[in-house]
C-alpha positions in Angstrom: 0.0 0.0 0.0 1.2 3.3 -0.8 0.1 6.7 1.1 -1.1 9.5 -0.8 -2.9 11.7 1.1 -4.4 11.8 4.6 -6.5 8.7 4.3 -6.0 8.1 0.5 -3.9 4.8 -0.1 -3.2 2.9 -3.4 -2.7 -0.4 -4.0 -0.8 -0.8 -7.2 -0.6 -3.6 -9.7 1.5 -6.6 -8.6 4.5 -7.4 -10.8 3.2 -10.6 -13.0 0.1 -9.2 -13.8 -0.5 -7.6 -17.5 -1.8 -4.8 -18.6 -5.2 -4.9 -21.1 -3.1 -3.7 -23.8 -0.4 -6.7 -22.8 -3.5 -9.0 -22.1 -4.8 -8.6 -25.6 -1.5 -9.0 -27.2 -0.9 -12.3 -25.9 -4.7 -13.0 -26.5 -4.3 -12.4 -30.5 -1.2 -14.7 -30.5 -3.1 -17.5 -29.3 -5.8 -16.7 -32.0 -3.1 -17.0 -34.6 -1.3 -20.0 -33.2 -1.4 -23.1 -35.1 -0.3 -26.8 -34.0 -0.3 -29.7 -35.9 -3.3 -32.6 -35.2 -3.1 -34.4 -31.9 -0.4 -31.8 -30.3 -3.1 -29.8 -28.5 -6.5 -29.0 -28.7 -8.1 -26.3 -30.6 -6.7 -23.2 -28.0 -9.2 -20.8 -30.3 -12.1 -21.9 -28.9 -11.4 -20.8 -25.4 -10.2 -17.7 -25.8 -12.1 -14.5 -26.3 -10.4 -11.5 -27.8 -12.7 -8.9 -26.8 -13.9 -9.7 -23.8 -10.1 -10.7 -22.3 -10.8 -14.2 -21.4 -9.3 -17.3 -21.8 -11.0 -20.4 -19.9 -12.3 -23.8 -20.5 -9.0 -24.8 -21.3 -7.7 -28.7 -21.4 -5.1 -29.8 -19.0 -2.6 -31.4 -22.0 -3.5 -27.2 -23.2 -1.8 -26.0 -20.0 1.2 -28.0 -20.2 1.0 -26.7 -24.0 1.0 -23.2 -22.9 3.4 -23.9 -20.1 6.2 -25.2 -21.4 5.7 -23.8 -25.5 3.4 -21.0 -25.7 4.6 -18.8 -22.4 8.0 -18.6 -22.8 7.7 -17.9 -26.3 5.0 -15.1 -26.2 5.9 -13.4 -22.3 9.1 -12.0 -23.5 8.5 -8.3 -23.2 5.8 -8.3 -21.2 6.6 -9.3 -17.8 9.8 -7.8 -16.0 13.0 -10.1 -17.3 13.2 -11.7 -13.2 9.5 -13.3 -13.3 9.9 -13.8 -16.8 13.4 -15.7 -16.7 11.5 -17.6 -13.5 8.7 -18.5 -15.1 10.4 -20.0 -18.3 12.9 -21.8 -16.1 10.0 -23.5 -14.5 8.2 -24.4 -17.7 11.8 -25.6 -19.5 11.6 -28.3 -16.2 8.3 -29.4 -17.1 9.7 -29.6 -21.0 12.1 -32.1 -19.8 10.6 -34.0 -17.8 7.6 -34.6 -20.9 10.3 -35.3 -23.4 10.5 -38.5 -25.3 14.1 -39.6 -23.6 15.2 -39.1 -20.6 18.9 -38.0 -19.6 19.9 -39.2 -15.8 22.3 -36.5 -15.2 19.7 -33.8 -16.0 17.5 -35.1 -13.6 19.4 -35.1 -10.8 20.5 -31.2 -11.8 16.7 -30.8 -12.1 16.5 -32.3 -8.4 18.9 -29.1 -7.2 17.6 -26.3 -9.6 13.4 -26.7 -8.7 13.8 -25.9 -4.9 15.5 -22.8 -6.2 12.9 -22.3 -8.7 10.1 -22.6 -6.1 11.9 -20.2 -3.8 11.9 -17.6 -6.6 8.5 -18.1 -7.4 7.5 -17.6 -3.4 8.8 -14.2 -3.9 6.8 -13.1 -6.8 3.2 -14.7 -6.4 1.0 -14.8 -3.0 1.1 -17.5 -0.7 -2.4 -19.0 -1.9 -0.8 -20.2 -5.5 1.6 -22.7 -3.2 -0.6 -25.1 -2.7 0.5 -29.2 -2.6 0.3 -29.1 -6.9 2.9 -26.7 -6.6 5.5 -29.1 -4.0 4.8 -32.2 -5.9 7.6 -30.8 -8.7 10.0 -31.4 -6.0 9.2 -35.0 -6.6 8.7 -35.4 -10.3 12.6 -36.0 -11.0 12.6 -39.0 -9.0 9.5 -40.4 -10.0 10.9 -40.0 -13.6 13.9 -41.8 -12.8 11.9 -44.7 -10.9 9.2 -44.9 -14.6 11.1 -43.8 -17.1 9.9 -41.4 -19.8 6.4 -40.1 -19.0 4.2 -41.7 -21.6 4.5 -44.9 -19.0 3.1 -43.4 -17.0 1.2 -40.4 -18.3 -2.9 -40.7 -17.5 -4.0 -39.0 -20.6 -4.4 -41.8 -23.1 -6.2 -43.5 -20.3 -8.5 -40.9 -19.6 -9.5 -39.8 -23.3 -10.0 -43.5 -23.5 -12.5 -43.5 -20.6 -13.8 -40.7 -21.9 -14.8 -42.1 -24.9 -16.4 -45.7 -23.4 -18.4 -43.4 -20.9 -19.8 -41.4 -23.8 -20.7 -45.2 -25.2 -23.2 -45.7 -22.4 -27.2 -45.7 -23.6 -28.2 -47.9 -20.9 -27.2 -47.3 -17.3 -28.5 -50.9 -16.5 -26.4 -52.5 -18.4 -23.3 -50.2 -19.3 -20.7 -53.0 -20.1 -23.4 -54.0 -23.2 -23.0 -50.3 -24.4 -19.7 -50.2 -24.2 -18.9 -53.6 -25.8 -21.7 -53.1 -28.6 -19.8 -49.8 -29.7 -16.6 -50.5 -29.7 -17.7 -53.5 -31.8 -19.6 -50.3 -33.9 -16.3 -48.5 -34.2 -13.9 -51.3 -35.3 -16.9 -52.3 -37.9 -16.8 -48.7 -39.6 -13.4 -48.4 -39.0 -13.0 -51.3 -41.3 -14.9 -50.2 -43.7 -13.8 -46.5 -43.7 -9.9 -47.5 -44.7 -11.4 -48.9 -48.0 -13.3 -46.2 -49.1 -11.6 -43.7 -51.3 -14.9 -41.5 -52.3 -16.0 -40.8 -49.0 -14.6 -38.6 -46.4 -13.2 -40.7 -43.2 -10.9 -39.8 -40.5 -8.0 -41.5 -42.5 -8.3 -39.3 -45.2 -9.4 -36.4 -43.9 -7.1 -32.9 -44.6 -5.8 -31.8 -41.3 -6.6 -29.0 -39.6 -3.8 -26.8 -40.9 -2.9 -28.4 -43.8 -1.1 -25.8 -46.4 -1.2 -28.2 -49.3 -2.2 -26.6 -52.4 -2.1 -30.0 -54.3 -4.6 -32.4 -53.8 -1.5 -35.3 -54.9 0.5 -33.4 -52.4 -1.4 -34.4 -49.3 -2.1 -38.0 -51.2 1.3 -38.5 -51.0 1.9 -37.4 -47.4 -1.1 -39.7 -46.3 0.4 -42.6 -48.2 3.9 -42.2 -46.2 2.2 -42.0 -43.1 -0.1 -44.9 -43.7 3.2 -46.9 -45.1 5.3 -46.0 -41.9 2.3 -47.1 -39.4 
């Protein structure tokens, strides 16, 4: 709190907050950001420009926006400490998703996210520190106990259950459901790879596809169905 006057006090902004005009910036990149199929979600659809919100977000978004988007958009708009802080601690979280796994660089991630934590316990209140926040300290050596996290990443598993709970007509009898549609889904999946006229999930064009030839993408499909 500052004093201003006789009983006039201000309370000014707190260092990692943005301005409207820095809100909106960072807003519009997100609008223009584009990621291949399957690497995140459609971000667009969460965010509103004009009214400065950005909510409804996945959690594989956060991790997205975490350890890609952030550190690749905050530059300029937060002072260089929180913004070095806040990149350091997304670069962990980069490592520790990656597809290989270096042992040295997790035990030098074991020493560098108390230090990272510390800093953060400067900048942001004490309510943020809650135990999500602590269980970093741990990730390194659960990664060296699994491995590299798609053993033991919940998010196939969940998207799965997702999908077999959305299979459920009748409540009496959900295993039926479940096993009648997936039976459903491998039939038309069966079909679908033989049909060249009609538009299935395996040809489909993707989302941001920047072929201009038709024979172009035909021969990207091919490749990928060749390597699979």
């Amino acid at each position: 709190m500052q004093h201003k006057g006789d009983d006039d006090y201000d309370m000014p902004k707190v260092r990692y907050t943005l301005s409207k005009s820095k809100k909106t910036q960072f807003l519009n990149f997100l609008k223009d950001a584009k990621f291949p199929d399957g690497y995140a979600s459609n971000i667009q659809r969460c965010l509103t420009v004009d009214a400065i919100k950005l909510q409804g977000l996945k959690t594989h978004d956060c991790h997205i926006l975490l350890q890609r988007i952030i550190p690749a958009r905050v530059r300029g708009l937060l002072d260089d400490d929180v913004y070095q802080t806040i990149v350091e601690f997304g670069k962990i979280f980069k490592e520790l998703c990656s597809q290989r796994l270096n042992t040295d660089l997790l035990a030098q991630m074991k020493t560098e996210i108390p230090i990272i934590l510390c800093k953060l316990e400067k900048m942001f209140p004490p309510a943020f520190f809650d135990v999500m926040v602590h269980l970093a300290v741990h990730l390194p050596d659960e990664a060296i106990l699994r491995g590299p996290v798609q053993f033991g990443w919940m998010y196939p598993i969940e998207r799965r259950l997702y999908t077999l709970k959305k299979s459920v007509r009748n409540k009496a009898h959900p295993e039926g459901s479940i096993a009648e549609a997936y039976l459903v889904d491998e039939a038309l999946t069966f079909c679908s790879r033989y049909m060249e006229d009609v538009e299935t999930r395996f040809n489909r064009l993707p989302r941001n596809v920047r072929f201009s030839d038709q024979s172009a993408y035909t021969l990207m499909f091919l490749g990928t169905v060749l390597i699979l």
